[in-house]
Biopython code that builds the backbone (N, CA, C, O; Angstrom):
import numpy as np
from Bio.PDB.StructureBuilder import StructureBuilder

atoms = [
    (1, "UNK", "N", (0.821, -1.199, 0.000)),
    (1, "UNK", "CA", (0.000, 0.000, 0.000)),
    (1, "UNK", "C", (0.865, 1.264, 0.000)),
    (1, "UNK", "O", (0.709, 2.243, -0.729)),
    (2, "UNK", "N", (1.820, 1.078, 0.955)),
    (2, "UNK", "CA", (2.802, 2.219, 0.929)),
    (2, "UNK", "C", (3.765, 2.220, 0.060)),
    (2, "UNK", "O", (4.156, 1.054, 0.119)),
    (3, "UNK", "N", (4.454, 2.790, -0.762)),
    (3, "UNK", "CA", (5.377, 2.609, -1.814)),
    (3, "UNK", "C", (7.273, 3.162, -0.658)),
    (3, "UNK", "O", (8.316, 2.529, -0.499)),
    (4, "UNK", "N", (6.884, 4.376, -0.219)),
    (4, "UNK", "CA", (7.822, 4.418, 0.283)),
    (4, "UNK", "C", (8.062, 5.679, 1.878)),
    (4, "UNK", "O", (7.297, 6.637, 1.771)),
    (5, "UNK", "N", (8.534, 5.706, 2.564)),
    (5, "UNK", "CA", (8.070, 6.641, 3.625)),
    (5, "UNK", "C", (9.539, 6.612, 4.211)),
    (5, "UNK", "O", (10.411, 5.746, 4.280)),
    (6, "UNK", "N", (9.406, 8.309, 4.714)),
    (6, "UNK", "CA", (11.032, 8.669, 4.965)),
    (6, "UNK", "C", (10.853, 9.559, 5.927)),
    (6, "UNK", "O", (10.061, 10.491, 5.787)),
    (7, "UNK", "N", (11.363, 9.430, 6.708)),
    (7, "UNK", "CA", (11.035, 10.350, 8.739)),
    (7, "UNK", "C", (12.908, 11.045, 8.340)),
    (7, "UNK", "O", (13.933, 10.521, 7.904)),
    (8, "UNK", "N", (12.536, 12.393, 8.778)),
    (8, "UNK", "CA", (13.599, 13.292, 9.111)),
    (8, "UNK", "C", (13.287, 13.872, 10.619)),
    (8, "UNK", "O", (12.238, 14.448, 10.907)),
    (9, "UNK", "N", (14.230, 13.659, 11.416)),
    (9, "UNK", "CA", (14.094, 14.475, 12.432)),
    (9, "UNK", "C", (15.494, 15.042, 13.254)),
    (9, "UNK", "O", (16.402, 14.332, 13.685)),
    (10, "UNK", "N", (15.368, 16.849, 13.355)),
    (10, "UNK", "CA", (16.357, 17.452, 14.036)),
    (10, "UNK", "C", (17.105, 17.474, 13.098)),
    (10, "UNK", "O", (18.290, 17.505, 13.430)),
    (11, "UNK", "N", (16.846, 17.471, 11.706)),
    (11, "UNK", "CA", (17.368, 17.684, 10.577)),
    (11, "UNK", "C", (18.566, 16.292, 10.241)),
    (11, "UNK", "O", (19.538, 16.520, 9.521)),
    (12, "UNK", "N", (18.364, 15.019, 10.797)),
    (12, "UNK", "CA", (18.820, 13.528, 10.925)),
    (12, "UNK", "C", (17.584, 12.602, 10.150)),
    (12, "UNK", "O", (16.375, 12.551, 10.374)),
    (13, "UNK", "N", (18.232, 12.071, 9.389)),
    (13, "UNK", "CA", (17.330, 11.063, 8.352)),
    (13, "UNK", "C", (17.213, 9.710, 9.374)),
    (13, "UNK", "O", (18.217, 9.094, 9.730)),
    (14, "UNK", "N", (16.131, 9.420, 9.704)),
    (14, "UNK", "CA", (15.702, 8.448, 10.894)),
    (14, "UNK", "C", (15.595, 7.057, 10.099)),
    (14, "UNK", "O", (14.656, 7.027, 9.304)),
    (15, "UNK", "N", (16.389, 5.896, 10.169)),
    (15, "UNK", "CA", (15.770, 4.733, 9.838)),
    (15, "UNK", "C", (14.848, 3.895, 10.220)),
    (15, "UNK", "O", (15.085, 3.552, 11.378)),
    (16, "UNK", "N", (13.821, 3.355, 9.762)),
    (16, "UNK", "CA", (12.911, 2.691, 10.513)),
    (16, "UNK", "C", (12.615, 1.075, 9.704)),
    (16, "UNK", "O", (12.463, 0.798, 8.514)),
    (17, "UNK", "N", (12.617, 0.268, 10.873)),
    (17, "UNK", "CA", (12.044, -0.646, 10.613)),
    (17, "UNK", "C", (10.545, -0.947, 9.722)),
    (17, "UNK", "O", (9.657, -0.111, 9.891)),
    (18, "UNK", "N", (10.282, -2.040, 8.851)),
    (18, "UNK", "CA", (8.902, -2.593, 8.433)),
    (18, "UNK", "C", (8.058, -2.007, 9.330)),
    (18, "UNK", "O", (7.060, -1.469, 8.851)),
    (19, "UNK", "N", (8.220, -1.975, 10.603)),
    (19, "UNK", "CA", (6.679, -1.988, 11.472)),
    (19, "UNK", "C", (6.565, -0.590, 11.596)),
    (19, "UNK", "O", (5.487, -0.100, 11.260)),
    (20, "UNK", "N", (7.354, 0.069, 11.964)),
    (20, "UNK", "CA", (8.007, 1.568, 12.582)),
    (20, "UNK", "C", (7.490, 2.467, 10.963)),
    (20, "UNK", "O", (7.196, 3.659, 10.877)),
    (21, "UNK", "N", (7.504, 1.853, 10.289)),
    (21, "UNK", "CA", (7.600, 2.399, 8.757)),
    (21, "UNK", "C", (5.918, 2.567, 8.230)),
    (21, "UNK", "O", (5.345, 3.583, 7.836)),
    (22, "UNK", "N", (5.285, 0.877, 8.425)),
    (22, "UNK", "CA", (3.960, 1.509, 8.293)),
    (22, "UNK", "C", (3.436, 2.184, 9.098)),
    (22, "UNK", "O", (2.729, 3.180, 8.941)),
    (23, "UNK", "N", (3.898, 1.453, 10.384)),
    (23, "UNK", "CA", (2.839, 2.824, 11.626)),
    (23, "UNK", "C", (2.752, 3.900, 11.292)),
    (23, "UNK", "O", (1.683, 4.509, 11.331)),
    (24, "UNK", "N", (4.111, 4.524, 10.780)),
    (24, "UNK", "CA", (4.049, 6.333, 10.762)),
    (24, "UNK", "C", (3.131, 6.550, 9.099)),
    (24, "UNK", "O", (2.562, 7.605, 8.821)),
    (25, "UNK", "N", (3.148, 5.786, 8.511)),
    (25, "UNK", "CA", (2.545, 6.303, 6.755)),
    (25, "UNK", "C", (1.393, 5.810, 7.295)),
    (25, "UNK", "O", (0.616, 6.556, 6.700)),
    (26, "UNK", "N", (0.811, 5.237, 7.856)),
    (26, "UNK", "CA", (-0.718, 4.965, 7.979)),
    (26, "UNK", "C", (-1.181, 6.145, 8.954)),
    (26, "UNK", "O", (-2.162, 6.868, 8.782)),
    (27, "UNK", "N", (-0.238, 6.191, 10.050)),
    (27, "UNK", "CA", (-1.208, 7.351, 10.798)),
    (27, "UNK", "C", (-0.819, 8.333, 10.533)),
    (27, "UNK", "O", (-1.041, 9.122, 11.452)),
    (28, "UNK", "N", (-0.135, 8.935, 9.426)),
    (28, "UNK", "CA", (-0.212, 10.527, 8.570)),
    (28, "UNK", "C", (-0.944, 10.409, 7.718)),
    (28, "UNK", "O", (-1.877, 11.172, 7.470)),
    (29, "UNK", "N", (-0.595, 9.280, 7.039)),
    (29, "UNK", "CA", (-2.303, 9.543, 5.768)),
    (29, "UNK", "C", (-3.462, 9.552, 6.321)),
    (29, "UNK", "O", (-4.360, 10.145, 5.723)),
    (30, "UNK", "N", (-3.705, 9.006, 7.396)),
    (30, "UNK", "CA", (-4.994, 8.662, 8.481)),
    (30, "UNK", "C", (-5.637, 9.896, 8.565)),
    (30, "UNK", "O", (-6.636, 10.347, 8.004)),
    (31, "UNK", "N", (-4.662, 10.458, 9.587)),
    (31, "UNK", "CA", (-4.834, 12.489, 10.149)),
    (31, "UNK", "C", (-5.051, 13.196, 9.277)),
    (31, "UNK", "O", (-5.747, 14.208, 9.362)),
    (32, "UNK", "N", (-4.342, 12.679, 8.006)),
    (32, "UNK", "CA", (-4.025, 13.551, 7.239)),
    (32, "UNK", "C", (-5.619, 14.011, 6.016)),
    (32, "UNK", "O", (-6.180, 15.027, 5.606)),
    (33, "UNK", "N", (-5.753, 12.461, 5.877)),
    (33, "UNK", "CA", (-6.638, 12.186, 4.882)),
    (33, "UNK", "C", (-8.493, 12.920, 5.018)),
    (33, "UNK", "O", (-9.299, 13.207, 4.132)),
    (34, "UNK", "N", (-8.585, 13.011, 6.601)),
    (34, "UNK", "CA", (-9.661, 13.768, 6.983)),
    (34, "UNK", "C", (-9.419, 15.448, 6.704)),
    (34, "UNK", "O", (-10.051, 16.234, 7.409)),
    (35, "UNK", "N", (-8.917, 15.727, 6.139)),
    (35, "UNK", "CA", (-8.237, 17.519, 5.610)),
    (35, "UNK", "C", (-9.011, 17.321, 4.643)),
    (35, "UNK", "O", (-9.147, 16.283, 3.996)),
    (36, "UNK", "N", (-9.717, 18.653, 4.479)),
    (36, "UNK", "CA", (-10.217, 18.822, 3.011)),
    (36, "UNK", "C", (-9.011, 19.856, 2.336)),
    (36, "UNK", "O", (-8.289, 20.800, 2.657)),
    (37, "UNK", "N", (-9.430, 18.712, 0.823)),
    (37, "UNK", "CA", (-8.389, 18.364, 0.308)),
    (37, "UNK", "C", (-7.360, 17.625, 0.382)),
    (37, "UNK", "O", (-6.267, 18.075, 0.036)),
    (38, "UNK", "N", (-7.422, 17.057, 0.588)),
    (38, "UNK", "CA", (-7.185, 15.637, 0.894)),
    (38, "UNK", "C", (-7.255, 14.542, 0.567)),
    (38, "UNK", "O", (-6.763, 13.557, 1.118)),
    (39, "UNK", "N", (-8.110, 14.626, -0.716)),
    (39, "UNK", "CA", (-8.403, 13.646, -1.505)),
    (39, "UNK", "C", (-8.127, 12.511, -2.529)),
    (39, "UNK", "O", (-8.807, 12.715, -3.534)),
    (40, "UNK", "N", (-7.436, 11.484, -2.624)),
    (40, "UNK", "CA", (-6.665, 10.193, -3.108)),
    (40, "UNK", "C", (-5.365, 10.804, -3.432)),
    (40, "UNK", "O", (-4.823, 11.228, -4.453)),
    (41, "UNK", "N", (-5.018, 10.676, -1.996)),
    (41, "UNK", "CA", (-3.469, 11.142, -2.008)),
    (41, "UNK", "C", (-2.635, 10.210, -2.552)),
    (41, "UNK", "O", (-3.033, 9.046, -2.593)),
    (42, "UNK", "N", (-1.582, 10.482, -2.967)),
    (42, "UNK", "CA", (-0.405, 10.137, -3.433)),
    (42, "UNK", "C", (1.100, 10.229, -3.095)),
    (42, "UNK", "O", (1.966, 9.358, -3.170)),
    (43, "UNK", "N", (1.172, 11.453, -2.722)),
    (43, "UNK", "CA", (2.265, 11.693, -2.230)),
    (43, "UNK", "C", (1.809, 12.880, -1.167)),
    (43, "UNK", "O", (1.111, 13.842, -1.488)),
    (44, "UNK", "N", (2.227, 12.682, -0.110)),
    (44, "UNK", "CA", (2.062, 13.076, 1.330)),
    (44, "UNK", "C", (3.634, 13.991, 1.886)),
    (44, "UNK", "O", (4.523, 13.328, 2.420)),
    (45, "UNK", "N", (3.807, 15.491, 1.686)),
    (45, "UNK", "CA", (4.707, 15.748, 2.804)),
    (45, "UNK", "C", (4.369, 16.426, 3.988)),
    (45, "UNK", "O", (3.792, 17.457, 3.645)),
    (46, "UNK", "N", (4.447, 16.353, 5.281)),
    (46, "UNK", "CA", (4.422, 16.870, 6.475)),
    (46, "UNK", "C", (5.681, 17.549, 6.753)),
    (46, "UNK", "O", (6.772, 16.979, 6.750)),
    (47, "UNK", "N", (5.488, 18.833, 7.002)),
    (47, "UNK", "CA", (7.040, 19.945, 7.900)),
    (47, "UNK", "C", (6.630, 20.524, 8.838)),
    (47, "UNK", "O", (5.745, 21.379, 8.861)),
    (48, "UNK", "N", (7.354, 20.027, 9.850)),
    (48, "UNK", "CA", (6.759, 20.192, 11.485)),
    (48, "UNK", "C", (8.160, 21.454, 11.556)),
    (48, "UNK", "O", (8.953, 21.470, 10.615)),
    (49, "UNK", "N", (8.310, 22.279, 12.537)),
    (49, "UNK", "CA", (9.397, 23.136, 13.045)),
    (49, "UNK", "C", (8.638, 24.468, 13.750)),
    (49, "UNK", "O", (7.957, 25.350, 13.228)),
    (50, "UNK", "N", (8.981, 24.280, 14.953)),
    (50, "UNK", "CA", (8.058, 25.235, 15.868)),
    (50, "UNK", "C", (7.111, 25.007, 15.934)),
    (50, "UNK", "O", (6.574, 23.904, 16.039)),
    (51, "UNK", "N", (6.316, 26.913, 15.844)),
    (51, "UNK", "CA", (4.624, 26.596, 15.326)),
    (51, "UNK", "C", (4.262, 26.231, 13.795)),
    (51, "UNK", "O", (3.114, 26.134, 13.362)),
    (52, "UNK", "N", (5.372, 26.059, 13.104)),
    (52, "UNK", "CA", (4.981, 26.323, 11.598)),
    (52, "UNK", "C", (4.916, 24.744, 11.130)),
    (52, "UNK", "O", (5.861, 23.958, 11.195)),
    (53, "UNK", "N", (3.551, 24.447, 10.630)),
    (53, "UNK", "CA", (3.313, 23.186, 10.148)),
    (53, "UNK", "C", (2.811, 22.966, 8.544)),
    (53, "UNK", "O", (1.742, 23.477, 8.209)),
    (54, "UNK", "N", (3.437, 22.357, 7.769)),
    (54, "UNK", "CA", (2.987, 22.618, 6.596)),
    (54, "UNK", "C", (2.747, 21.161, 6.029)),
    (54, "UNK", "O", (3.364, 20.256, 6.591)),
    (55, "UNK", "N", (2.046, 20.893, 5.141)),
    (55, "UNK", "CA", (1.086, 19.900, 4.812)),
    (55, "UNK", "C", (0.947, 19.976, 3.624)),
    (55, "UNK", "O", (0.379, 21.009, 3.270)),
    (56, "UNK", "N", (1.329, 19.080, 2.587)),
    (56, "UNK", "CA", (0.827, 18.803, 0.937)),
    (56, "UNK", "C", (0.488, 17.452, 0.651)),
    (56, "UNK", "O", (0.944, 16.400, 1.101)),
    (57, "UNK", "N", (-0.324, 17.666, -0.114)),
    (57, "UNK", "CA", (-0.780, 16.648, -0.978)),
    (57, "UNK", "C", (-0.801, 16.563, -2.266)),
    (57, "UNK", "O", (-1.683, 17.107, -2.930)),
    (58, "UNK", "N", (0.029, 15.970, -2.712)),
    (58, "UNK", "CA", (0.135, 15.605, -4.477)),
    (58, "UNK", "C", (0.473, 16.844, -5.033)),
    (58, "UNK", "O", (-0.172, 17.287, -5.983)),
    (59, "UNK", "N", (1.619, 17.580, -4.439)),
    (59, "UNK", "CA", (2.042, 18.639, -4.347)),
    (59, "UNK", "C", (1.334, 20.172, -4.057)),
    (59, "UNK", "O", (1.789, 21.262, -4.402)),
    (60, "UNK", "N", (0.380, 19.959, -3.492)),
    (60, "UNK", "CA", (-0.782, 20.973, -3.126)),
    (60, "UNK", "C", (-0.960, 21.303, -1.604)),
    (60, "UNK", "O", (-1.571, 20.579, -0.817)),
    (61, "UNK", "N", (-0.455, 22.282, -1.343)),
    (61, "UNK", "CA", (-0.062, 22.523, 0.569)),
    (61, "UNK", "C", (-1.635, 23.234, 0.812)),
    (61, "UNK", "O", (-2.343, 24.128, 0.349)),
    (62, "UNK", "N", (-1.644, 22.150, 1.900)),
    (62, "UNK", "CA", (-3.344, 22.475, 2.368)),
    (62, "UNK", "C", (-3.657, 23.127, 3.570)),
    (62, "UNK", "O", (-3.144, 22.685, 4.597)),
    (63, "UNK", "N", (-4.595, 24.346, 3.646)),
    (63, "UNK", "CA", (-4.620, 24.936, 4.627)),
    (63, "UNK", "C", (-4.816, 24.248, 6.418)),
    (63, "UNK", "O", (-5.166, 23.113, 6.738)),
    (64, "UNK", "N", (-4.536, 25.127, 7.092)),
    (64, "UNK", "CA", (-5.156, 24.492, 8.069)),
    (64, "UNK", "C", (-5.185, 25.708, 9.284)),
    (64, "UNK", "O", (-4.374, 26.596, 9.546)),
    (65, "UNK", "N", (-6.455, 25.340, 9.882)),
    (65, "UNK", "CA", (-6.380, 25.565, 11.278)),
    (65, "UNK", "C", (-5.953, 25.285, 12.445)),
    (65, "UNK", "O", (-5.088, 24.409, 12.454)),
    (66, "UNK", "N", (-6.362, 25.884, 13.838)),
    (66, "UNK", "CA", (-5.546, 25.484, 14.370)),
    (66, "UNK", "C", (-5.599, 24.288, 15.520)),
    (66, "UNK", "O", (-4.700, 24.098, 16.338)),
    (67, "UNK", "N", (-6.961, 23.435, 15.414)),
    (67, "UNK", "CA", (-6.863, 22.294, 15.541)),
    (67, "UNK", "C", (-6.812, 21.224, 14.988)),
    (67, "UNK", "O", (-6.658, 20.186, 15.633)),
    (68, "UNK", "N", (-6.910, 21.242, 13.879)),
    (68, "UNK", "CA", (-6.228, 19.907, 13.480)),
    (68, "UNK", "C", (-4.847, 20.274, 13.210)),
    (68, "UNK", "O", (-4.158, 19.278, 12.992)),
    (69, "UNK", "N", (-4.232, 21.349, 13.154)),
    (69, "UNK", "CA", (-2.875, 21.590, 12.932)),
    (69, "UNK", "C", (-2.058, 21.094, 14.215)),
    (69, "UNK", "O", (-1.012, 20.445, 14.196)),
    (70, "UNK", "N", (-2.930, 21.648, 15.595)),
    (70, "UNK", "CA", (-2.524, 21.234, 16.785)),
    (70, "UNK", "C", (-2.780, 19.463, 17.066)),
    (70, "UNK", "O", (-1.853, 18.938, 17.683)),
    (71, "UNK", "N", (-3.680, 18.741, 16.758)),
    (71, "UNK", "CA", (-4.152, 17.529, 16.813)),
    (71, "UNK", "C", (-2.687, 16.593, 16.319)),
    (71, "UNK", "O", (-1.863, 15.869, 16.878)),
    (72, "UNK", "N", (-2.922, 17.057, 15.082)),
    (72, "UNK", "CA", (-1.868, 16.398, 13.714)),
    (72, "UNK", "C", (-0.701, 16.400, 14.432)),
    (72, "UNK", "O", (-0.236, 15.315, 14.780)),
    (73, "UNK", "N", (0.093, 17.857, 14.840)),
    (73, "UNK", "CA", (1.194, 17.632, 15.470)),
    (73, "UNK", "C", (1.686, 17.231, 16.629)),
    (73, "UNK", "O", (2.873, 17.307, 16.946)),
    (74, "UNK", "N", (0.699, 16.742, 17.374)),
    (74, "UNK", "CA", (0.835, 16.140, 18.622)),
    (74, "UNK", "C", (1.018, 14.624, 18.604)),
    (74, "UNK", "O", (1.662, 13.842, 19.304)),
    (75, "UNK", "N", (0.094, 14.475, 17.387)),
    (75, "UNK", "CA", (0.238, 13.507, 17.329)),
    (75, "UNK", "C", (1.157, 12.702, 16.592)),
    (75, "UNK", "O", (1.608, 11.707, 17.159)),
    (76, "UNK", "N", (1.466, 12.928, 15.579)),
    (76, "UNK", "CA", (3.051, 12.483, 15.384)),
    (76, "UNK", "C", (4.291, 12.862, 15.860)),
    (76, "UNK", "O", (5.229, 12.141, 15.520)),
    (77, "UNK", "N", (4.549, 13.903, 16.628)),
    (77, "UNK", "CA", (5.613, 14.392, 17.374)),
    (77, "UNK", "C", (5.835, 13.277, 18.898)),
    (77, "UNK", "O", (6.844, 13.142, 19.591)),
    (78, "UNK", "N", (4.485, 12.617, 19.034)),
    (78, "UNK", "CA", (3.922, 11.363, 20.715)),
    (78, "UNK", "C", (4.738, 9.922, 19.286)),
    (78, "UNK", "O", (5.634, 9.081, 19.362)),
    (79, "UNK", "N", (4.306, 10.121, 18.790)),
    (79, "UNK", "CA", (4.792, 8.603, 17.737)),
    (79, "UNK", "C", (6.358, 8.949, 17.050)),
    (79, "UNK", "O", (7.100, 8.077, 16.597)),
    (80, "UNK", "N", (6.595, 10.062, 17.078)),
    (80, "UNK", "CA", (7.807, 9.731, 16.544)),
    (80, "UNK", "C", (9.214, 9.645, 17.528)),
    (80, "UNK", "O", (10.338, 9.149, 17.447)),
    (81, "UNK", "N", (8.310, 10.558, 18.637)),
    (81, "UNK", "CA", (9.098, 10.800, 20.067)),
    (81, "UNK", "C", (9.487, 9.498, 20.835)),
    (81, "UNK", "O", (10.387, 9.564, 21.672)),
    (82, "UNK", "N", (8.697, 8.032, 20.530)),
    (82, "UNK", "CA", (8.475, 6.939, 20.868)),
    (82, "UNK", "C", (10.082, 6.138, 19.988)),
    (82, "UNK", "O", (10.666, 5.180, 20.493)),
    (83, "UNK", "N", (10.497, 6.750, 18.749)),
    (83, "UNK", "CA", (11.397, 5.996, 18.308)),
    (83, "UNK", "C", (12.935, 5.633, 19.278)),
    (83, "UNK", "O", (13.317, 6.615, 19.914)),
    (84, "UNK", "N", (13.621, 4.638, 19.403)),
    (84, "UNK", "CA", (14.531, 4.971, 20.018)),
    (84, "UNK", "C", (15.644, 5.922, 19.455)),
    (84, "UNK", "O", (16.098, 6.783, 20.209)),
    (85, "UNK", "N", (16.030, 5.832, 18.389)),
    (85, "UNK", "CA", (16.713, 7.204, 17.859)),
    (85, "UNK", "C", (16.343, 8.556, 18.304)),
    (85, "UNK", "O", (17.015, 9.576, 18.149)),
    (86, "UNK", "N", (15.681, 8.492, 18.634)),
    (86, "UNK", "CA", (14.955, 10.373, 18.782)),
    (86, "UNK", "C", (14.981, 10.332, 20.363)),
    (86, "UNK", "O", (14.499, 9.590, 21.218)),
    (87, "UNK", "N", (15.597, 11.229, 20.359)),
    (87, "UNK", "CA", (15.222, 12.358, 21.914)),
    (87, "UNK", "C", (14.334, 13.111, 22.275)),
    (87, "UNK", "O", (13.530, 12.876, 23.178)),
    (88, "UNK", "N", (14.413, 14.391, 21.399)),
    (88, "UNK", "CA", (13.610, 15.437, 21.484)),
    (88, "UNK", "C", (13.213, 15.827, 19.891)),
    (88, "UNK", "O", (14.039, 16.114, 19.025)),
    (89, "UNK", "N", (12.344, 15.792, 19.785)),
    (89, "UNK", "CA", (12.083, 16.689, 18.235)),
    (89, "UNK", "C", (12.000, 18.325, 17.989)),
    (89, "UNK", "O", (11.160, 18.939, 18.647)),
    (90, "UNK", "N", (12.505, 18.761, 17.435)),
    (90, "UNK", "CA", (12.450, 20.001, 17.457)),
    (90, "UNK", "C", (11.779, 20.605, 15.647)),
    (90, "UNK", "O", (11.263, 21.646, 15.241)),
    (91, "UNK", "N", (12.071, 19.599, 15.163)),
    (91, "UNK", "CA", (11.749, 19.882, 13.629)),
    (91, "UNK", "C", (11.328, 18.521, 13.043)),
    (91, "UNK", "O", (11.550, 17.557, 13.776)),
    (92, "UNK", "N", (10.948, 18.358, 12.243)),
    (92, "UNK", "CA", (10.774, 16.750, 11.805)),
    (92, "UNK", "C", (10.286, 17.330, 10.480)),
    (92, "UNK", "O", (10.061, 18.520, 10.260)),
    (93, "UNK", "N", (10.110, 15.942, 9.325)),
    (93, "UNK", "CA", (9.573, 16.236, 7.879)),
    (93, "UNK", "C", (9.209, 14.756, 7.581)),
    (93, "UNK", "O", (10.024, 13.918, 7.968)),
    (94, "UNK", "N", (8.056, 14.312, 6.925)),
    (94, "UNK", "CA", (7.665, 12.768, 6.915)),
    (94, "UNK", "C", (7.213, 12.838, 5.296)),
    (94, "UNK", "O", (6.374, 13.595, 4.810)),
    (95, "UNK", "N", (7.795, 12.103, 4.800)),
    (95, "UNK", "CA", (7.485, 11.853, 3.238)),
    (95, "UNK", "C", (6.726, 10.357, 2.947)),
    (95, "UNK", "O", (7.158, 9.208, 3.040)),
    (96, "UNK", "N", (5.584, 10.821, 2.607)),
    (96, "UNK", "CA", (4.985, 9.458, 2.117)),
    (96, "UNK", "C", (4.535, 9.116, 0.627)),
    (96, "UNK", "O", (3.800, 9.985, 0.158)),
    (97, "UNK", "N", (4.804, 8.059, -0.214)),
    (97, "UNK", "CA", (4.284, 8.128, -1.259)),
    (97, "UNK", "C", (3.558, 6.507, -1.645)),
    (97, "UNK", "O", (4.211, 5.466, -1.555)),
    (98, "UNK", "N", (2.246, 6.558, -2.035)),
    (98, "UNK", "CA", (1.513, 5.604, -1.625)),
    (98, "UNK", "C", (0.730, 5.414, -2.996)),
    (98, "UNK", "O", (-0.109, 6.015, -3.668)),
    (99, "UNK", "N", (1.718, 3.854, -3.045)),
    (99, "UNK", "CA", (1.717, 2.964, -4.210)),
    (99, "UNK", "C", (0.241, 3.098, -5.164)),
    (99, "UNK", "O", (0.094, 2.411, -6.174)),
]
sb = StructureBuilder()
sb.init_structure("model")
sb.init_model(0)
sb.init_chain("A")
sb.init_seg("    ")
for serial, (resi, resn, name, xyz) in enumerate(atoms, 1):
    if name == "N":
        sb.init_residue(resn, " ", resi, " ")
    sb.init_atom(name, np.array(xyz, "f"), 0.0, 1.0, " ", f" {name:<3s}", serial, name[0])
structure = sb.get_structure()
């Protein structure tokens, strides 16, 4: 389902395991996919850094407010914070592209 998915964090390219790999592309397209506009995504980037969160789809950066902006980033910042590589996140970027 997933073709390929790539976690940056603290500006460090994060490797992840099979499992570690779908978890994070299923629950960004998940969060993600309830955004209007949002619609039969393809390629997915997320850029977390500070307050500034930015969001595209199939190269189309989709607005947002500020709860699901707040939702979204909590919630992958709790899942990615979980990796053992990662400490603290301060920036992160998640690339998904789905087969």
């Amino acid at each position: 389902m997933y073709k390929e998915t790539k976690l940056v964090v603290n500006n460090v390219s994060i490797e992840l395991n099979p499992f570690a790999e779908g978890f994070l592309a299923r629950t960004v397209v998940g969060a993600v996919s309830s955004l209007r506009g949002a619609e039969n995504i393809r390629d997915l980037e997320l850029h977390m850094g500070g307050d500034d969160v930015k969001i595209a789809v199939n190269g189309n950066e989709l607005p947002l407010t500020p709860f699901p902006r707040d939702i979204i980033t909590s919630t992958i910042i709790g899942l990615v914070s979980s990796l053992k590589e990662v400490n603290k996140v301060d920036s992160l970027r998640v690339k998904v592209r789905v087969a």
